[in-house]
C-alpha positions as CSV (number, residue, x, y, z in Angstrom):
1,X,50.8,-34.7,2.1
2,X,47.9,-33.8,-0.3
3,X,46.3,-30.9,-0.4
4,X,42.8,-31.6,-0.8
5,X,39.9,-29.6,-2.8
6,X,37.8,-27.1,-0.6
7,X,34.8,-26.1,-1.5
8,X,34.7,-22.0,-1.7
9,X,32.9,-21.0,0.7
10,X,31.1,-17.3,-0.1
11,X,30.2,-15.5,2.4
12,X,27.0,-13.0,2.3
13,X,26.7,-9.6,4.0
14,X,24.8,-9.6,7.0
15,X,21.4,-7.9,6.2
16,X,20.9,-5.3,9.0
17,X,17.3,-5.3,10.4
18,X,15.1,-2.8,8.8
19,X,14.1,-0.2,11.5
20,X,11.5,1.8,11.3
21,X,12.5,5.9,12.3
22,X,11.9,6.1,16.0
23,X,9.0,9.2,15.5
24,X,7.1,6.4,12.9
25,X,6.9,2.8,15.0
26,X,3.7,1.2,15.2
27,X,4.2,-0.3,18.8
28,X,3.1,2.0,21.8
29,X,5.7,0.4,23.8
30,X,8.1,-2.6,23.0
31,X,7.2,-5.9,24.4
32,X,10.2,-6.9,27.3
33,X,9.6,-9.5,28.5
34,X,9.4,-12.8,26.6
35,X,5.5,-13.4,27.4
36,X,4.5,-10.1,25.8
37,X,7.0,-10.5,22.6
38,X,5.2,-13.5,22.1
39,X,1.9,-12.6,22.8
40,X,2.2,-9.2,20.0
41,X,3.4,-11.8,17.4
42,X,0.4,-13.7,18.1
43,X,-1.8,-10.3,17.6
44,X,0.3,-10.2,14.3
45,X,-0.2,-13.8,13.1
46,X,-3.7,-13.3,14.0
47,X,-3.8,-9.9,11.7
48,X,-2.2,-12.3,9.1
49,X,-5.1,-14.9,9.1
50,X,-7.9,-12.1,9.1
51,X,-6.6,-10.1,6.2
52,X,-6.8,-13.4,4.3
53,X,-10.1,-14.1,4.9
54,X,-11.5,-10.6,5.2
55,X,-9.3,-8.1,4.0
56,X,-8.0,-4.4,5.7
57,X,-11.9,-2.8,5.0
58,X,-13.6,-5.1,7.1
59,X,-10.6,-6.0,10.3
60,X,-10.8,-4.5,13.3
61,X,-8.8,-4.6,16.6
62,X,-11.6,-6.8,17.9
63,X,-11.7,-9.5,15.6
64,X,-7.8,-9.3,16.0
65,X,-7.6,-9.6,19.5
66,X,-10.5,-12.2,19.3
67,X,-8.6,-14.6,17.1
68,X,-5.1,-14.3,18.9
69,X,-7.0,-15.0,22.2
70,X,-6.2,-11.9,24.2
71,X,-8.3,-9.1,25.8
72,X,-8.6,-6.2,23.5
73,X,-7.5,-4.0,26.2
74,X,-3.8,-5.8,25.5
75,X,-4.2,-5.2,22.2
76,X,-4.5,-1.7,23.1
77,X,-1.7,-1.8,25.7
78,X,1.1,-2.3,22.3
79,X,-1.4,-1.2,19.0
80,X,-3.4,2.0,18.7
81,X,-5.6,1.0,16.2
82,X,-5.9,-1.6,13.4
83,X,-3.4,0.5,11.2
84,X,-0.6,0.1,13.4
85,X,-1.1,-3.8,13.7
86,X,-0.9,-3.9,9.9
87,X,2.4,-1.8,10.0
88,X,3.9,-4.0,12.8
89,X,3.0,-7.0,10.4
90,X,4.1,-5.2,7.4
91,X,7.4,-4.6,8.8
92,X,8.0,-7.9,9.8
93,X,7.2,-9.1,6.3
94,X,9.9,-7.0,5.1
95,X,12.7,-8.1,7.6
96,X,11.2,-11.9,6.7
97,X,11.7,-11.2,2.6
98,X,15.3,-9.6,3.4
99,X,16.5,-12.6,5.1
100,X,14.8,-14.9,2.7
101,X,16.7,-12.9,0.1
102,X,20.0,-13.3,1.7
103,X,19.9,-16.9,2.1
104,X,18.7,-17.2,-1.4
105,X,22.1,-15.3,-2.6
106,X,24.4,-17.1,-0.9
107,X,23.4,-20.0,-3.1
108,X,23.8,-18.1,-6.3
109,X,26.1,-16.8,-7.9
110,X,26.3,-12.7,-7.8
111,X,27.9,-12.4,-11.2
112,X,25.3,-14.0,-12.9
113,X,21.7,-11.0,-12.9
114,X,19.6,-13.8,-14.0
115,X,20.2,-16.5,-11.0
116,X,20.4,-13.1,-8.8
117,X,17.4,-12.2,-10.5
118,X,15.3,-15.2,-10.3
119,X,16.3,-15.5,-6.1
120,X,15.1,-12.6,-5.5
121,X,11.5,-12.8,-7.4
122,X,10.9,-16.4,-6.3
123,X,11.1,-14.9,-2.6
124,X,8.5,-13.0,-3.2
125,X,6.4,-15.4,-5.0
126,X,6.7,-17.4,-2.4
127,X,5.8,-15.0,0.1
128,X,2.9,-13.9,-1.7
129,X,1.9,-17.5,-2.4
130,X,2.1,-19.2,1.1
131,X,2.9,-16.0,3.8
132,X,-0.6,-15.4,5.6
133,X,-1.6,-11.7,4.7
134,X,1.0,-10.9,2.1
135,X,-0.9,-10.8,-0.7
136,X,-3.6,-8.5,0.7
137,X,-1.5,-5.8,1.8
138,X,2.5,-6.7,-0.2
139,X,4.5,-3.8,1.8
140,X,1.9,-1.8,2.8
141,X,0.3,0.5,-0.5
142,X,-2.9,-1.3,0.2
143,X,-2.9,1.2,3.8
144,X,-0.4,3.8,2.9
145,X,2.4,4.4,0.3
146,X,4.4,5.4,2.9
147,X,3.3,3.1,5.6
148,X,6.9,1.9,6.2
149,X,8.3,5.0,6.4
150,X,7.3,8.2,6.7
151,X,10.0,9.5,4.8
152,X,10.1,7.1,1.9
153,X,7.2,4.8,0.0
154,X,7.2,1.7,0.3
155,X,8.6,0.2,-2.5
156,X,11.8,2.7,-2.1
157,X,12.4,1.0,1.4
158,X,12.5,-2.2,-0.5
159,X,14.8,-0.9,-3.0
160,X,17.2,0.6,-0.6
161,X,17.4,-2.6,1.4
162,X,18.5,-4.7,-1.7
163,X,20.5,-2.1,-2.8
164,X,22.6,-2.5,0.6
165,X,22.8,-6.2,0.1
166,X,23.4,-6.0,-3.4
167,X,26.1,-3.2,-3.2
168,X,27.8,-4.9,-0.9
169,X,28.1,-8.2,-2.4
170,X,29.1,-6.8,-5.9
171,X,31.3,-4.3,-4.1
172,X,29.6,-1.5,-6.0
173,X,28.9,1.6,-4.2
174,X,25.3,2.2,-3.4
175,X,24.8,5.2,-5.6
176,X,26.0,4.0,-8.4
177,X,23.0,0.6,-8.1
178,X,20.2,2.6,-6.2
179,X,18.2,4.2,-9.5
180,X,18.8,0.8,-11.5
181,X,17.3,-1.6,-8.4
182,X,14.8,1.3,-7.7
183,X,13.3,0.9,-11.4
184,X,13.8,-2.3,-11.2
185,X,11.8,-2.8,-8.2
186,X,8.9,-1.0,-9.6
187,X,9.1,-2.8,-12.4
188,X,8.6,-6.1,-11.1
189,X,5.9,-5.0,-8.5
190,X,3.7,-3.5,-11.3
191,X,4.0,-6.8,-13.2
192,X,3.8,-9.0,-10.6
193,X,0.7,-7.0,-9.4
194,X,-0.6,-8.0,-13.1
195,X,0.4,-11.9,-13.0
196,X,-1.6,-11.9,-9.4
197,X,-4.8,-10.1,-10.8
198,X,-4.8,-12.6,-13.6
199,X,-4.4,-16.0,-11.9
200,X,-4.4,-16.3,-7.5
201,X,-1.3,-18.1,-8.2
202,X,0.4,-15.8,-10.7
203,X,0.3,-16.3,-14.1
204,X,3.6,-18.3,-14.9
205,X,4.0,-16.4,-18.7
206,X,3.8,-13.2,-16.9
207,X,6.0,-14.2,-14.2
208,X,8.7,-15.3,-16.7
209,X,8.5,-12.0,-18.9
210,X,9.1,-10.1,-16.0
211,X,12.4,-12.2,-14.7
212,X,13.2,-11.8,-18.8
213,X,12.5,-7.8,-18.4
214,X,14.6,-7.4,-15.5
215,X,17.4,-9.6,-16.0
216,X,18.0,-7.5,-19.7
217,X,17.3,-4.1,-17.6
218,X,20.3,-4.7,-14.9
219,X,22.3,-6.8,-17.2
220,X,22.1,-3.2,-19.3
221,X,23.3,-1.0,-16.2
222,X,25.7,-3.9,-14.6
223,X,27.0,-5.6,-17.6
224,X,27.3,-9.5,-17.3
């Protein structure tokens, strides 16, 4: 009988939700029941939409609640104020980009920074390109540097959550990759900041300096 070729299958480690600390949600109470999980992502899409077309100055929990077609008094019942909407939404941007990311690396392959690299910053371009709201508020500086977490900015949430992924997957421990992705995380979000100022789409030349930048950077700390 012949043994016939099998396609390696790589598995990729699960990406654990990211929680915010208990003390530091945005929700006065969770949603239970199906009706009312669906009806706060519908507040959220509906944060989405506005932020597009008006941006964070001019929202309110009235024109939210308005466009996802619910009293503002249910608003109320889950959001505070217009702040904690934007964190909800925030949030879920970042548990949307993780997964996005972890899909994207199980097609590539880990040894390689540069197809790890370019997964990774196509997400987000992609995010910031066709996600409703993203490229008003990214993870959240446009509110609060540390609207995430209370303990940590923003872009250090990010970090540590591809540090995870990527530790695991290279089998590196997380200390040893957190500084390097943490740089190279703000690295990428100043440029990309730069590309997006410069053309609504993101100028490409900018965009491919700053795969080039941090492909050379980690390559440096990882080796190839």
């Amino acid at each position: 009988m012949c043994v016939s070729d099998v396609d390696t299958v790589r598995t990729v480690p699960k990406v654990e939700p990211v929680v915010l600390p208990p003390e530091f949600t945005p929700l006065r109470r969770k949603p239970v029941q199906q009706r009312s999980a669906k009806r706060v992502e519908k507040m959220l899409d509906a944060c989405a939409e506005l932020l597009d077309e008006i941006g964070y100055d001019a929202l309110t929990t009235t024109l939210i609640a308005k466009r996802a077609e619910v009293a503002v008094g249910s608003l109320y019942q889950f959001f505070p104020d217009k702040r904690a909407v934007v964190q909800a939404l925030t949030q879920r941007n970042l548990e949307q980009f993780m997964q996005s990311v972890q899909e994207r690396m199980g097609t590539v392959d880990p040894e390689h920074w540069w197809d790890v690299v370019d997964g990774l910053l196509d997400v987000y371009l992609s995010m910031h390109r066709d996600q409703p709201g993203f490229s008003k508020v990214h993870f959240g500086d446009v509110v609060d540097t540390r609207l995430l977490d209370s303990r940590r900015d923003n872009n250090t949430v990010v970090a540590d959550s591809l540090s995870a992924l990527i530790g695991a997957q290279l089998d590196l421990p997380e200390e040893e990759i957190a500084m390097p992705v943490s740089i190279a995380v703000e690295a990428a979000d100043a440029l990309l900041k730069l590309a997006f100022r410069r053309d609504p789409n993101g100028e490409q030349q900018i965009v491919d300096e700053t795969k080039h930048l941090i492909k050379v950077y980690l390559e440096s700390r990882f080796g190839t």
